[in-house]
Biopython code that builds the backbone (N, CA, C, O; Angstrom):
import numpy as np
from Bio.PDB.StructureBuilder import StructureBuilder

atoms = [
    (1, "UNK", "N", (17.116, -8.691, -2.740)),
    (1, "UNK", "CA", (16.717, -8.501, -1.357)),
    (1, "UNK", "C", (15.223, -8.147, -1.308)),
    (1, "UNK", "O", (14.969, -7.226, -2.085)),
    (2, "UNK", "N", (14.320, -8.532, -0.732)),
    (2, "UNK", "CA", (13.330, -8.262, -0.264)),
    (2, "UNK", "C", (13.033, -6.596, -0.072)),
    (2, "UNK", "O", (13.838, -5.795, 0.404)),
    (3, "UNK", "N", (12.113, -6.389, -0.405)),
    (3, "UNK", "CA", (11.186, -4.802, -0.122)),
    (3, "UNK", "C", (9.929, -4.527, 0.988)),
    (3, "UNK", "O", (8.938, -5.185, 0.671)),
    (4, "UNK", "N", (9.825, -4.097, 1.634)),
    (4, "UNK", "CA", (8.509, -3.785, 2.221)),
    (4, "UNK", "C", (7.767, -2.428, 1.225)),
    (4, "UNK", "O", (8.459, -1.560, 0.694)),
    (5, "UNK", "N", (7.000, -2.457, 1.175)),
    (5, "UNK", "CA", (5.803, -1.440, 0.519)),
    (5, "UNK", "C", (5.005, -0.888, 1.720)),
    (5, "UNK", "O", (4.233, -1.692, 2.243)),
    (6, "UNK", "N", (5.086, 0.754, 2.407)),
    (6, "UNK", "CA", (4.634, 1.053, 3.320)),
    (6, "UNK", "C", (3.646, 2.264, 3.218)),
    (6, "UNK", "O", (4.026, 3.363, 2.811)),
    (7, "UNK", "N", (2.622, 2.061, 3.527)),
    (7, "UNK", "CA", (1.494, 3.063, 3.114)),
    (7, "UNK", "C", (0.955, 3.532, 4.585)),
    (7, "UNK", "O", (0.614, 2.687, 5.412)),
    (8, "UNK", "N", (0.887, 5.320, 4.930)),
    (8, "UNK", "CA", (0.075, 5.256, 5.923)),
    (8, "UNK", "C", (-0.763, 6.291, 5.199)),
    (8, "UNK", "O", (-0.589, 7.262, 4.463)),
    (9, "UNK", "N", (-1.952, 5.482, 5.871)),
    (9, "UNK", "CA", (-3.078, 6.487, 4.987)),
    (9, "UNK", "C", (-4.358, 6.874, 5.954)),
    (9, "UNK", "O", (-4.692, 6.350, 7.016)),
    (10, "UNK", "N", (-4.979, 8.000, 5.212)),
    (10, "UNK", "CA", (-6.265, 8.532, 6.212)),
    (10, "UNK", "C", (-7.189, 8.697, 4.796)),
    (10, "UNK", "O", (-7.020, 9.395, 3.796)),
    (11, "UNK", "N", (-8.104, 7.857, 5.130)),
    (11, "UNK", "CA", (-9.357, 7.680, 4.070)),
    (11, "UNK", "C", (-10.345, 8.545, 4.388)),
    (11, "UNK", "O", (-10.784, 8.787, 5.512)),
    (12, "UNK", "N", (-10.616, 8.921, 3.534)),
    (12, "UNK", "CA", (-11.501, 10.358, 3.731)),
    (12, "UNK", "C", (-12.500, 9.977, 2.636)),
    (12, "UNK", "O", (-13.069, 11.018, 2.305)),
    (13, "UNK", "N", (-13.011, 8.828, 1.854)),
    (13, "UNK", "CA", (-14.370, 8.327, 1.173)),
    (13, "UNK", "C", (-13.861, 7.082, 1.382)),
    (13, "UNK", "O", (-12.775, 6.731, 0.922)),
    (14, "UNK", "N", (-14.733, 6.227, 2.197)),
    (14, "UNK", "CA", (-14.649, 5.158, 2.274)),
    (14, "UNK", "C", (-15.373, 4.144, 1.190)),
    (14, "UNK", "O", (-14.940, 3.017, 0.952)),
    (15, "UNK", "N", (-16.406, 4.653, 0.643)),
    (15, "UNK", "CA", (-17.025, 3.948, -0.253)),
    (15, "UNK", "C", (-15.818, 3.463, -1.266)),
    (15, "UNK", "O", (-15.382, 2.341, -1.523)),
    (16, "UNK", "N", (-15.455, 4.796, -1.740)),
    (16, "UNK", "CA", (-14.236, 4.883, -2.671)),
    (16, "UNK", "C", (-13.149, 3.641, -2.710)),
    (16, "UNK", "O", (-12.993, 2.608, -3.361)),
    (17, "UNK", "N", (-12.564, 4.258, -1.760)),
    (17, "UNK", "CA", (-11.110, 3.288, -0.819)),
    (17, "UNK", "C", (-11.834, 1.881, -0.685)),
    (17, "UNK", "O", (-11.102, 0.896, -0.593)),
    (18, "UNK", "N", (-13.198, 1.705, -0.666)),
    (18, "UNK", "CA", (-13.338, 0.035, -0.475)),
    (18, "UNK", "C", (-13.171, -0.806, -2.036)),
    (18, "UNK", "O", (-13.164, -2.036, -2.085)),
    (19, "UNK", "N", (-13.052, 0.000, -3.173)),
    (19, "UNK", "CA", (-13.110, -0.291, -4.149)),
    (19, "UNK", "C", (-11.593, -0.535, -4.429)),
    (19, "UNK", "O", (-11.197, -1.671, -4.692)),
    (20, "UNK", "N", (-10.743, 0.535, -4.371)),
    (20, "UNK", "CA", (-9.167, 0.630, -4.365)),
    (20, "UNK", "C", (-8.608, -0.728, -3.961)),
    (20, "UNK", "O", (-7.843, -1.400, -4.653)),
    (21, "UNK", "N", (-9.263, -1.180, -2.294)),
    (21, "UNK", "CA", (-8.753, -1.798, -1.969)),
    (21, "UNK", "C", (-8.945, -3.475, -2.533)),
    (21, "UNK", "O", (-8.250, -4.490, -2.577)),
    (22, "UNK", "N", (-10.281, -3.073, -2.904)),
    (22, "UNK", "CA", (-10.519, -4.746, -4.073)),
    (22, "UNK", "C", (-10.120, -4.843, -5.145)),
    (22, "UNK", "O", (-10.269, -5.859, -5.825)),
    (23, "UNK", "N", (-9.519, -3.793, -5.527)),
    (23, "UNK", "CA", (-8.772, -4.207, -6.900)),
    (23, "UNK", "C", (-6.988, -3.911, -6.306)),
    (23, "UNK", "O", (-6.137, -4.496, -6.977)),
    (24, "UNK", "N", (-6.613, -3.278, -5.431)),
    (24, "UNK", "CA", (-5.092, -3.300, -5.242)),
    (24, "UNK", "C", (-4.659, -4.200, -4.577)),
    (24, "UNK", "O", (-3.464, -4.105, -4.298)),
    (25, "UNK", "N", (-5.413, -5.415, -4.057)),
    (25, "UNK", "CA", (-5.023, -6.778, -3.194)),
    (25, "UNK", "C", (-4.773, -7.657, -4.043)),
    (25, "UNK", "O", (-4.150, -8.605, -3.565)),
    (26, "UNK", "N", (-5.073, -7.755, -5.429)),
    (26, "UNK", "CA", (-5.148, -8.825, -6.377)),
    (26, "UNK", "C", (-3.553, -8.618, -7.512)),
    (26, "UNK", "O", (-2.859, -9.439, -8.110)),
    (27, "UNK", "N", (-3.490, -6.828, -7.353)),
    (27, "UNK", "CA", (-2.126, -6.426, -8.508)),
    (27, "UNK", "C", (-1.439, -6.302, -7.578)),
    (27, "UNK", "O", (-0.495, -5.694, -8.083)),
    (28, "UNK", "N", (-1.102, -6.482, -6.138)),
    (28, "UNK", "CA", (-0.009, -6.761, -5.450)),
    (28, "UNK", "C", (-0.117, -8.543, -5.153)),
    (28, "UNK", "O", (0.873, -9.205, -4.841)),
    (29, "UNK", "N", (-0.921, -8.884, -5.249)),
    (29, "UNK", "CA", (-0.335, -10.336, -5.297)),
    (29, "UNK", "C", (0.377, -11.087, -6.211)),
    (29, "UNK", "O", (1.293, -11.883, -6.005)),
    (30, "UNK", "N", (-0.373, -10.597, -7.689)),
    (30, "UNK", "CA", (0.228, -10.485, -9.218)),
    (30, "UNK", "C", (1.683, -10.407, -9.069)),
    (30, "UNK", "O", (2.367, -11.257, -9.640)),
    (31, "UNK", "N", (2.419, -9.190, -8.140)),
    (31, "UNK", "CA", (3.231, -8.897, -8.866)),
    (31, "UNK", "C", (4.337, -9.490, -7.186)),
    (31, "UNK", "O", (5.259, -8.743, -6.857)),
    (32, "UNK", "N", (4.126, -10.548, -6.497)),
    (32, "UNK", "CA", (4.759, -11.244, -5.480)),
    (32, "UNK", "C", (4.811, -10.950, -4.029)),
    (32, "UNK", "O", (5.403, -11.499, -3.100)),
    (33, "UNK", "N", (3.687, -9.489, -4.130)),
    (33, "UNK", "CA", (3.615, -9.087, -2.916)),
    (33, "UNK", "C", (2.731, -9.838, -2.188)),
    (33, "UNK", "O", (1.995, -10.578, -2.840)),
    (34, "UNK", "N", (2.594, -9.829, -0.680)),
    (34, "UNK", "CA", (1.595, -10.603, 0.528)),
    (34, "UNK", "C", (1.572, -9.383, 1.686)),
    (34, "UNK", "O", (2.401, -8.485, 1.833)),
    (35, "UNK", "N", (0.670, -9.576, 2.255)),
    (35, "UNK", "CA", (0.386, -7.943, 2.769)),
    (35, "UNK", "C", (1.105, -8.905, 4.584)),
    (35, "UNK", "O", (1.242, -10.067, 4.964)),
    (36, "UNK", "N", (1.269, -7.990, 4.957)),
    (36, "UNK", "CA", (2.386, -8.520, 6.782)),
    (36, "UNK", "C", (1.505, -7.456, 7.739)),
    (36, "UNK", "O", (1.372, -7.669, 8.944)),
    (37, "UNK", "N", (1.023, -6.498, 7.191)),
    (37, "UNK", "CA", (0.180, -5.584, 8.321)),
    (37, "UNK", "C", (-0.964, -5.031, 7.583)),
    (37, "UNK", "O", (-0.623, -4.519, 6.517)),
    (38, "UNK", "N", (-2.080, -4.991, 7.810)),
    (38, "UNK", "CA", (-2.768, -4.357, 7.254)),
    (38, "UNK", "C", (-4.065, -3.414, 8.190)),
    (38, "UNK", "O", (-5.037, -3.956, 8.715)),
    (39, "UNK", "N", (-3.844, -2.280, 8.212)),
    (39, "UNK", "CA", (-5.204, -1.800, 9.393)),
    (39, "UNK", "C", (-5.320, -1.926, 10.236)),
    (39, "UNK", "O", (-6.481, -1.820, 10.633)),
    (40, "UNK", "N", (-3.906, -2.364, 11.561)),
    (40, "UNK", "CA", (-3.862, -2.862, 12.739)),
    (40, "UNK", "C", (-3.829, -2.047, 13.471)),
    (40, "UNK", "O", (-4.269, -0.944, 13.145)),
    (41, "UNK", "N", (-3.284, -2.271, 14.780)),
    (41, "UNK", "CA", (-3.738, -1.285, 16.107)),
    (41, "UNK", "C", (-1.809, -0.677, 15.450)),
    (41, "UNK", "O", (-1.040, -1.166, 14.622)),
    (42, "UNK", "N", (-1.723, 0.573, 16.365)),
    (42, "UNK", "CA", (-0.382, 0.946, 15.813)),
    (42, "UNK", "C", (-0.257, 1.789, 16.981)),
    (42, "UNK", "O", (-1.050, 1.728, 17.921)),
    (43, "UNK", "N", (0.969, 2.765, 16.918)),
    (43, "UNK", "CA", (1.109, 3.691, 18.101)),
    (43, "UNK", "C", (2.028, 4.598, 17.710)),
    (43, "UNK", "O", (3.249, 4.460, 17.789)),
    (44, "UNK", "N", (1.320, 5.709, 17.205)),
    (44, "UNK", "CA", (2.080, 6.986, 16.673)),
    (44, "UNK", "C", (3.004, 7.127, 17.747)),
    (44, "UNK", "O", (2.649, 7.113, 18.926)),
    (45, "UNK", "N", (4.368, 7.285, 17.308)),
    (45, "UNK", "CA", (5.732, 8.130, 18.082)),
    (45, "UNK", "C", (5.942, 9.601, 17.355)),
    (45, "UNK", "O", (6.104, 10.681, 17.923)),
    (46, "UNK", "N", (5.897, 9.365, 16.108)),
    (46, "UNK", "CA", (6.192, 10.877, 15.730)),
    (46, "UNK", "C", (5.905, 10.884, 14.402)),
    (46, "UNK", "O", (5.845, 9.805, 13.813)),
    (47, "UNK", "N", (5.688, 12.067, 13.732)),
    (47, "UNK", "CA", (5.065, 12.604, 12.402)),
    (47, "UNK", "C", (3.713, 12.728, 12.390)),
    (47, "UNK", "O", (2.994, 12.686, 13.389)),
    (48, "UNK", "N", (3.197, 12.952, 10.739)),
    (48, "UNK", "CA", (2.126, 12.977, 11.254)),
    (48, "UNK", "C", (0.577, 11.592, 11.290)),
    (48, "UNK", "O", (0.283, 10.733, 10.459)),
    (49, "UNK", "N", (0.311, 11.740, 11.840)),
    (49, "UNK", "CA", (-0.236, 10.436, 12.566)),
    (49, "UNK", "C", (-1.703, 9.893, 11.452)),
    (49, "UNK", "O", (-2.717, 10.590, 11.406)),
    (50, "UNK", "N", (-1.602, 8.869, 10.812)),
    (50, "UNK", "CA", (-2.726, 8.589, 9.737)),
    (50, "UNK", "C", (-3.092, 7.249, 10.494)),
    (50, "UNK", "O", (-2.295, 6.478, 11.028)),
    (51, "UNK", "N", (-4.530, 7.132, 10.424)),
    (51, "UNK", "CA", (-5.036, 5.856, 11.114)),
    (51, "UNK", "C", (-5.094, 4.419, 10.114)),
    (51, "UNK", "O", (-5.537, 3.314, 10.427)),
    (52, "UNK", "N", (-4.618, 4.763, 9.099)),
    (52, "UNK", "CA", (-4.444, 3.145, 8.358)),
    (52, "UNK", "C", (-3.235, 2.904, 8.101)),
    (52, "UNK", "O", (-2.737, 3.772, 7.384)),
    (53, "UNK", "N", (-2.382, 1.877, 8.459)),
    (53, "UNK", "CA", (-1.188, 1.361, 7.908)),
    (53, "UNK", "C", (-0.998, 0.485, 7.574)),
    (53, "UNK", "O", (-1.130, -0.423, 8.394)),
    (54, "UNK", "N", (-0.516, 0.077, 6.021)),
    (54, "UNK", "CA", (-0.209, -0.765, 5.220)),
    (54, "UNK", "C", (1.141, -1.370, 4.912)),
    (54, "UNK", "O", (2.003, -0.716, 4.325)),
    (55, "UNK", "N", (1.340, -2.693, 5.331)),
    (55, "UNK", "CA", (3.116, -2.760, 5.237)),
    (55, "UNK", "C", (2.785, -4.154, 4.065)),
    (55, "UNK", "O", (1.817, -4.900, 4.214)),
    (56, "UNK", "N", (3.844, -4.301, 2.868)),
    (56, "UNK", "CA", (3.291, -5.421, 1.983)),
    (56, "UNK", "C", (4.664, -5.819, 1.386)),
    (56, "UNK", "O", (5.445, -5.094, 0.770)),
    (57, "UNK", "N", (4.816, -7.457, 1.779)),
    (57, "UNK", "CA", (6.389, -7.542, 1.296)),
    (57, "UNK", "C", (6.378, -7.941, 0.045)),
    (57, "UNK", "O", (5.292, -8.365, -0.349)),
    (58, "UNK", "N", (7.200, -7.937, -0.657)),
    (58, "UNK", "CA", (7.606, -7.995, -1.735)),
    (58, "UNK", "C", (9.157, -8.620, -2.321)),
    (58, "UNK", "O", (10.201, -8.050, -2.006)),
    (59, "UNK", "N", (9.147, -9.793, -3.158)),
    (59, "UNK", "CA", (10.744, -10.060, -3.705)),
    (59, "UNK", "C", (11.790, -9.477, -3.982)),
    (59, "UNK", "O", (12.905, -9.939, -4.226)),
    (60, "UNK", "N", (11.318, -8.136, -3.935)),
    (60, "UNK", "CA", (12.771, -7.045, -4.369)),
    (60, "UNK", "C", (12.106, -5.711, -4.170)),
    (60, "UNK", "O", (10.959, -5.766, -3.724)),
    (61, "UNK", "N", (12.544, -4.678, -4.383)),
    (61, "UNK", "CA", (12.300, -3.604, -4.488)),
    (61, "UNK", "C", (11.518, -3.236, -6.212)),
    (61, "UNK", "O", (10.557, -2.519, -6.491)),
    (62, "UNK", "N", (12.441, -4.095, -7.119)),
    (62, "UNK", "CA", (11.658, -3.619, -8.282)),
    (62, "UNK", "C", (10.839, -4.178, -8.691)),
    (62, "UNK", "O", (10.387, -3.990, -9.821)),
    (63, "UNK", "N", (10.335, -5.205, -7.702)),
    (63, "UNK", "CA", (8.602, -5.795, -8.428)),
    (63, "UNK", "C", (7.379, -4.785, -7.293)),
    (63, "UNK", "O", (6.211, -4.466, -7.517)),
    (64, "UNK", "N", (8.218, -4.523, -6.138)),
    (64, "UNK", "CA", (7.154, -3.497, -5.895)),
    (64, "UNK", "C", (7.054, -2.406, -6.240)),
    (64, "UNK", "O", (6.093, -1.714, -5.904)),
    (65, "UNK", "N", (8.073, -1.952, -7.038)),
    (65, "UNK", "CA", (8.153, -0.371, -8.078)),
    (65, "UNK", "C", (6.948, -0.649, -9.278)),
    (65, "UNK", "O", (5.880, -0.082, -9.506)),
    (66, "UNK", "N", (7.959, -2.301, -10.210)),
    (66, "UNK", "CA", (6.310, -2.939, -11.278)),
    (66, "UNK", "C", (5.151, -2.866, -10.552)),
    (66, "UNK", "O", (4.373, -2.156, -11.190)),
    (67, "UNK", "N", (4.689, -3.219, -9.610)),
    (67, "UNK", "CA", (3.388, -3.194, -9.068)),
    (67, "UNK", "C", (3.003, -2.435, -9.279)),
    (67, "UNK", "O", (2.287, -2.257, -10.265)),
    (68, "UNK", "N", (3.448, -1.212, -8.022)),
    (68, "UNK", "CA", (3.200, 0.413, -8.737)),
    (68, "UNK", "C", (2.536, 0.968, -9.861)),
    (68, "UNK", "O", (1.459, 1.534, -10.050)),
    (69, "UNK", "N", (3.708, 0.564, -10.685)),
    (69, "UNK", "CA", (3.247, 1.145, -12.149)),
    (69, "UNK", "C", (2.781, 0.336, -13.068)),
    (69, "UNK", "O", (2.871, 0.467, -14.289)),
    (70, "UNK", "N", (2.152, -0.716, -12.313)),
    (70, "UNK", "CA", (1.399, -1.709, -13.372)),
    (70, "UNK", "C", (0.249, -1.292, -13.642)),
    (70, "UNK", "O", (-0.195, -0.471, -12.840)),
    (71, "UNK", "N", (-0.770, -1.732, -14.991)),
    (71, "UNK", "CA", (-2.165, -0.968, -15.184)),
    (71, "UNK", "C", (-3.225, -1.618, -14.265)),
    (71, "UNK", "O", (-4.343, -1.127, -14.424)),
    (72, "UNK", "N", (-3.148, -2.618, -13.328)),
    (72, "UNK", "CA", (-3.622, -3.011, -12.888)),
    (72, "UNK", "C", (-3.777, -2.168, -11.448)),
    (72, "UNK", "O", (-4.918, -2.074, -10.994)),
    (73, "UNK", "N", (-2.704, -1.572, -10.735)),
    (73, "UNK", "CA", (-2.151, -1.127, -9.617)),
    (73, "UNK", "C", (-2.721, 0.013, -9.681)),
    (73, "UNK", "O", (-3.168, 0.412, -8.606)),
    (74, "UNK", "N", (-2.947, 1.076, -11.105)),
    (74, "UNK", "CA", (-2.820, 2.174, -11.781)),
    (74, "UNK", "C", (-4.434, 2.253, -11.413)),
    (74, "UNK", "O", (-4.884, 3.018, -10.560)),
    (75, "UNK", "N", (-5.256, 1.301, -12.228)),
    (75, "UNK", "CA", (-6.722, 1.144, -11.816)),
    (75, "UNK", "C", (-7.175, 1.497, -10.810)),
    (75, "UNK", "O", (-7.898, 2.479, -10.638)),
    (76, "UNK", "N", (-6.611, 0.345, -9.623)),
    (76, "UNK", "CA", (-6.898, 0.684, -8.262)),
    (76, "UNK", "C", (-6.539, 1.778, -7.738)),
    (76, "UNK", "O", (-6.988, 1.944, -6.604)),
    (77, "UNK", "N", (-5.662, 2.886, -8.283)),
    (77, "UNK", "CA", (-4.851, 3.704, -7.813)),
    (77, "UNK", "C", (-5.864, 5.467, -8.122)),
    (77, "UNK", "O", (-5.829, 6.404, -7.325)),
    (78, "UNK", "N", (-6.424, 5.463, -9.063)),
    (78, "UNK", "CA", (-7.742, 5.937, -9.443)),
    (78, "UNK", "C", (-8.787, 6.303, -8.085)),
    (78, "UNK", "O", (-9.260, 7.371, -7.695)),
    (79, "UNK", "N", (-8.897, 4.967, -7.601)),
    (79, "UNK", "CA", (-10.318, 4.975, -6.875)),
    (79, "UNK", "C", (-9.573, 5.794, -5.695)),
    (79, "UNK", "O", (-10.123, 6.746, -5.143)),
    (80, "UNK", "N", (-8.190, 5.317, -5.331)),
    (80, "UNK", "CA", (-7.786, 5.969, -3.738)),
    (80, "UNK", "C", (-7.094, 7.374, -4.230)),
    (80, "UNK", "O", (-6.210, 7.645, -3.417)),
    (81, "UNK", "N", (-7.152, 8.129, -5.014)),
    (81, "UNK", "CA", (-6.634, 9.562, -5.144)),
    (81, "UNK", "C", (-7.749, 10.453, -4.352)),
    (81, "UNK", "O", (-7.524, 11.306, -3.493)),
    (82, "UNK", "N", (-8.443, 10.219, -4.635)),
    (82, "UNK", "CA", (-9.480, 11.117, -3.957)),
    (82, "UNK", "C", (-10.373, 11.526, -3.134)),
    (82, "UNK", "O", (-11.051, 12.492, -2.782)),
    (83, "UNK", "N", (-9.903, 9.435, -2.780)),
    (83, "UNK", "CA", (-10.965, 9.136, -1.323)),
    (83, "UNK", "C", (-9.856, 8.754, 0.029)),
    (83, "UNK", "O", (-10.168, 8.251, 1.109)),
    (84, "UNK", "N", (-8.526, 9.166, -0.429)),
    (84, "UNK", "CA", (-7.310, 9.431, 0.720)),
    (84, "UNK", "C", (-6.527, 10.056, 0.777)),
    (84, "UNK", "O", (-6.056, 10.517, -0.263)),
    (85, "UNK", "N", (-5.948, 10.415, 2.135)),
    (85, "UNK", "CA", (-4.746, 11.223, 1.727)),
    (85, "UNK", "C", (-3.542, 10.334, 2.272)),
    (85, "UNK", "O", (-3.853, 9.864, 3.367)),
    (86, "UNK", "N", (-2.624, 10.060, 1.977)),
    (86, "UNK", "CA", (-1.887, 8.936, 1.811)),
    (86, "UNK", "C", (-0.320, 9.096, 1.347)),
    (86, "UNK", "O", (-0.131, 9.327, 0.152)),
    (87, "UNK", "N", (0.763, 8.991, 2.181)),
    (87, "UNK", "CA", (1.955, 8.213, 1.634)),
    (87, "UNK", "C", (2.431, 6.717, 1.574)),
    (87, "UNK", "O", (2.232, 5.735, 2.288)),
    (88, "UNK", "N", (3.184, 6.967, 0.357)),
    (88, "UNK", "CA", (3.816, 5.050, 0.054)),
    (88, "UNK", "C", (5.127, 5.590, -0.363)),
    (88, "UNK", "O", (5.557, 6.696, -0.691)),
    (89, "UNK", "N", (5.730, 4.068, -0.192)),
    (89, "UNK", "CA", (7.176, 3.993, 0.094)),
    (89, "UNK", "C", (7.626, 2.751, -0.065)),
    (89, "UNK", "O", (7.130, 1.744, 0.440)),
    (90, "UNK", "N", (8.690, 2.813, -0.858)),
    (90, "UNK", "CA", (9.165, 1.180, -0.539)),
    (90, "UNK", "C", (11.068, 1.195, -0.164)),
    (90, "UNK", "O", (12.037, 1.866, -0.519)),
    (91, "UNK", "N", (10.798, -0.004, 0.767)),
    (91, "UNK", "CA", (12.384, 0.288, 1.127)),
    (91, "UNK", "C", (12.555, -1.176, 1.600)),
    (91, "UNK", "O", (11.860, -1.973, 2.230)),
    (92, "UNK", "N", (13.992, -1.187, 0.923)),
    (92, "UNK", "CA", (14.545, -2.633, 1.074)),
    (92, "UNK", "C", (14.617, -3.037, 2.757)),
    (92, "UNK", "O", (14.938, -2.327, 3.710)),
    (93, "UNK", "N", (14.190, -4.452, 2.711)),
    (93, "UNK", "CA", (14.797, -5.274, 4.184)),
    (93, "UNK", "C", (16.336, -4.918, 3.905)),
    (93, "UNK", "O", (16.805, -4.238, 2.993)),
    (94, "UNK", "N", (17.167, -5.766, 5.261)),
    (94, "UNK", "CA", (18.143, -6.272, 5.513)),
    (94, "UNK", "C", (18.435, -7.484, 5.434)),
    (94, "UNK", "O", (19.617, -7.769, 5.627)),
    (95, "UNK", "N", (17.427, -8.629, 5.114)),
    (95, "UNK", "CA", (17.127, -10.042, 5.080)),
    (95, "UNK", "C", (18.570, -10.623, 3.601)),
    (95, "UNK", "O", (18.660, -11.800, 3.255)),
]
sb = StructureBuilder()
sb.init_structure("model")
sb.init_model(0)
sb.init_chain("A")
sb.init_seg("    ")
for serial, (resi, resn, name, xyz) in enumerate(atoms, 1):
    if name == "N":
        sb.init_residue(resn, " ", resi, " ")
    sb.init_atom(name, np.array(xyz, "f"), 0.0, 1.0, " ", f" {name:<3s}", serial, name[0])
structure = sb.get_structure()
């Protein structure tokens, strides 16, 4: 079954995060993901409210877990520790 990969994040070094994001577009494609939302307009209902959201589908749940923990993912994953504050998540479609 299909996975979505869901990130909402608040970038707090952008220099940083522009780097993250050029190397984490290339190890989620690697690993079958295609991004479905990226940085769009959105509309907080509830929690707490981060101005970037990332939704990225994926063939299953466990190639977006490999992604994750690929050294490639790991790289990019470096640059955004410190220049966001950020949750991710992945959770199966219904498809």
């Amino acid at each position: 079954m299909p996975a979505l990969w869901i990130a909402h994040v608040t970038v707090t070094d952008p220099e940083a995060y522009a780097k993250y994001a050029e190397l984490a577009g290339p190890a989620i494609a690697k690993h079958g993901g295609h991004f479905i939302a990226r940085g769009g307009r959105y509309v907080q209902l509830e929690g707490q409210e981060r101005p970037r959201n990332v939704v990225a589908k994926f063939p299953s749940v466990e190639d977006a877990e490999a992604c994750y923990n690929s050294p490639e993912y790991q790289k990019a994953l470096n640059h955004a520790r410190d220049a966001s504050e950020r949750e991710l998540l992945i959770v199966e479609t219904s498809e």
